[in-house]
C-alpha positions in Angstrom: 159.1 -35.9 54.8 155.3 -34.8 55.1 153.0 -37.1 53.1 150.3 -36.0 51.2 149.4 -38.7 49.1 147.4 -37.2 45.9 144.5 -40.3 46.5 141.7 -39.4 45.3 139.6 -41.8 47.1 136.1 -40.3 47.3 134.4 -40.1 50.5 130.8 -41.0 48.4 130.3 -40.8 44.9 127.5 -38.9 44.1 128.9 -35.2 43.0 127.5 -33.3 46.0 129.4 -33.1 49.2 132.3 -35.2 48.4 135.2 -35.5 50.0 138.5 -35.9 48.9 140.6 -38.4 50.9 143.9 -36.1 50.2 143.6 -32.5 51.8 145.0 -29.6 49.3 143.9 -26.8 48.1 141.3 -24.5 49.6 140.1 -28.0 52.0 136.8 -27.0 51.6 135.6 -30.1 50.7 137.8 -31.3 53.5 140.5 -34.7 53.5 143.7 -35.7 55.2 147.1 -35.1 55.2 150.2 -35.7 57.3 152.6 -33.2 58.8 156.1 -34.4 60.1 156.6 -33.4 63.8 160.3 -35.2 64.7 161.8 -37.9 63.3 159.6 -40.3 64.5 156.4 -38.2 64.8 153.6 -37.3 62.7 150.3 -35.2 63.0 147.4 -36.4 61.1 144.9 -33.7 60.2 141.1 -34.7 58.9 138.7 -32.3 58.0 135.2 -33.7 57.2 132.6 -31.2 55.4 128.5 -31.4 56.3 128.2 -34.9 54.4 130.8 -36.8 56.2 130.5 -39.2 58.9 132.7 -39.2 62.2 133.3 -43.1 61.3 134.7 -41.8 57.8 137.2 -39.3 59.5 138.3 -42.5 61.6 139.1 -44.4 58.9 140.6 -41.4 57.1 142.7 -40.7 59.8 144.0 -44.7 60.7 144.5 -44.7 56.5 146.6 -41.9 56.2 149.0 -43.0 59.5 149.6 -46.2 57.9 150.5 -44.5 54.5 152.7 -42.5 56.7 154.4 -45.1 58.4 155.0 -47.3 55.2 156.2 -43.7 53.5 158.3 -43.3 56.6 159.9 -47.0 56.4 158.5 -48.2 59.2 156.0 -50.6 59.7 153.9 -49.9 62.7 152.6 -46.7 64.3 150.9 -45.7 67.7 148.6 -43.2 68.3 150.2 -40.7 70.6 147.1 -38.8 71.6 144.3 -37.3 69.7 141.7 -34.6 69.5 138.8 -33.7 68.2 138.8 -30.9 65.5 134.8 -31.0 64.7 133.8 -27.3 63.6 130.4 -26.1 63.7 128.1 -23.3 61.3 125.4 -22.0 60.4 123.6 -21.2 57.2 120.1 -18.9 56.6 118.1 -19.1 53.9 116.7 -15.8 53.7 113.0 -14.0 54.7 110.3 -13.4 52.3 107.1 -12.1 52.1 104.7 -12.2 49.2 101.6 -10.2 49.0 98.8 -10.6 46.3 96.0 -8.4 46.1 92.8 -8.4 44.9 90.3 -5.6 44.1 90.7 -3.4 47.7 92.1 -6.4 49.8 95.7 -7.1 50.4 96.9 -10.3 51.4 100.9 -10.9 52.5 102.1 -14.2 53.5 105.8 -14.2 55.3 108.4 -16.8 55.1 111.2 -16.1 57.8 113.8 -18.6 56.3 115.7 -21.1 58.6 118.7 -21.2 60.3 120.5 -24.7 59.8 123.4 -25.9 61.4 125.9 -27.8 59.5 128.6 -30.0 61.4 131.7 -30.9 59.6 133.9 -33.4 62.3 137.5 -33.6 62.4 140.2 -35.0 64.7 143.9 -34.2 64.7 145.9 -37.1 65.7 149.6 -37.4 66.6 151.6 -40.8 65.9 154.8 -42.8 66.8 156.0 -44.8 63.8 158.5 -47.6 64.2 159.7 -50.8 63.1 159.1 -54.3 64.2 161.6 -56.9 63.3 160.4 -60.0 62.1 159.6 -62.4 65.2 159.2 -59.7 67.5 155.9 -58.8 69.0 154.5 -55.6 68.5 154.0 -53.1 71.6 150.4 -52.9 73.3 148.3 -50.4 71.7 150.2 -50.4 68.0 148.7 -50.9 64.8 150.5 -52.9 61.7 150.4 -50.3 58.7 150.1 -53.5 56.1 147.0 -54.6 58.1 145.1 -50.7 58.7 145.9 -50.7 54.7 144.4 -53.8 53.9 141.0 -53.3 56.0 140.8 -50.0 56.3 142.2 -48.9 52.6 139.4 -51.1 51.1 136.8 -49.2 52.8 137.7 -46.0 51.9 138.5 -46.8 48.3 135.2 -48.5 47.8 133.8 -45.9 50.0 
C-alpha cells in the first residue's frame, strides 16, 4: 500500500529549480514518496535538488507521513528513526582564453572557469502509524496526521 500521492505542490513557483512535492519519474527535480515496510511501517524518502531548503525537506517529509497514515487508516504516526540523505556535486564551467592582436603584439587573456558545488539535502525517515481511539491520549513523541496536515500541508501548498 505505498503512497505516492500525484501532489503537485511546488516547492517555489518561479520555473527554475522547482520541486515537485511527489517524487516520480527521473526525481531529478527531487520530492517525496512513501514506501511500505510492514504492516505498520513506512519509509519516507525526500530528495531536495540545489534550490531546496533542509526546512522544506522537513516539512516534505512530516507531510507525506501524515498522508501515509491517513492513507493507511490510522491516525497518528511516530518517527521510528531517521537519516540524513543530503548528496553533494560539483559543476565546472569551462576554461577560456581569448587573444586579440594588434599589428605585431598579441594579447591573451585566460578565464579558468569555476568549480561550484551544489547541495541537494534529503532525509530518509522510517514511521510507526497507529490509531488512537477517541479519549485516549496519544503516546510521547507521536504526531496527529489531521494536525501535521493542517499546519504543515498549508505551508507547502502555499509554498
Amino acid at each position: 500500500m505505498g503512497t505516492s500521492h500525484a501532489l503537485a505542490y511546488r516547492a517555489n513557483r518561479c520555473g527554475v529549480g522547482r520541486m515537485l512535492y511527489s517524487l516520480s519519474g527521473d526525481g531529478l527535480r527531487g520530492g517525496v514518496k512513501s514506501q511500505q515496510i510492514t504492516g505498520n511501517t513506512f519509509r519516507i524518502v525526500s530528495r531536495g535538488n540545489a534550490y531546496t531548503s533542509n526546512v522544506k525537506i522537513q516539512d516534505y517529509t512530516l507531510l507525506k507521513a501524515a498522508e501515509t497514515t491517513r492513507a493507511a487508516g490510522a491516525t497518528h504516526f511516530m518517527i521510528v528513526s531517521s537519516e540524513d540523505a543530503t548528496r553533494t556535486g560539483y559543476i565546472e564551467t569551462a576554461s577560456t582564453a581569448r587573444t586579440t592582436v594588434s599589428g605585431n603584439t598579441a594579447h591573451t587573456t585566460f578565464d579558468p572557469g569555476a568549480k561550484i558545488q551544489l547541495v541537494k539535502p534529503g532525509q530518509d525517515t522510517y514511521i510507526r502509524v497507529f490509531t488512537i481511539a477517541a479519549g485516549q491520549s496519544p503516546p510521547p513523541g507521536s504526531m496527529s496526521a489531521a494536525e501535521i496536515i493542517q499546519f504543515v500541508g498549508s505551508r507547502v501548498k502555499n509554498g
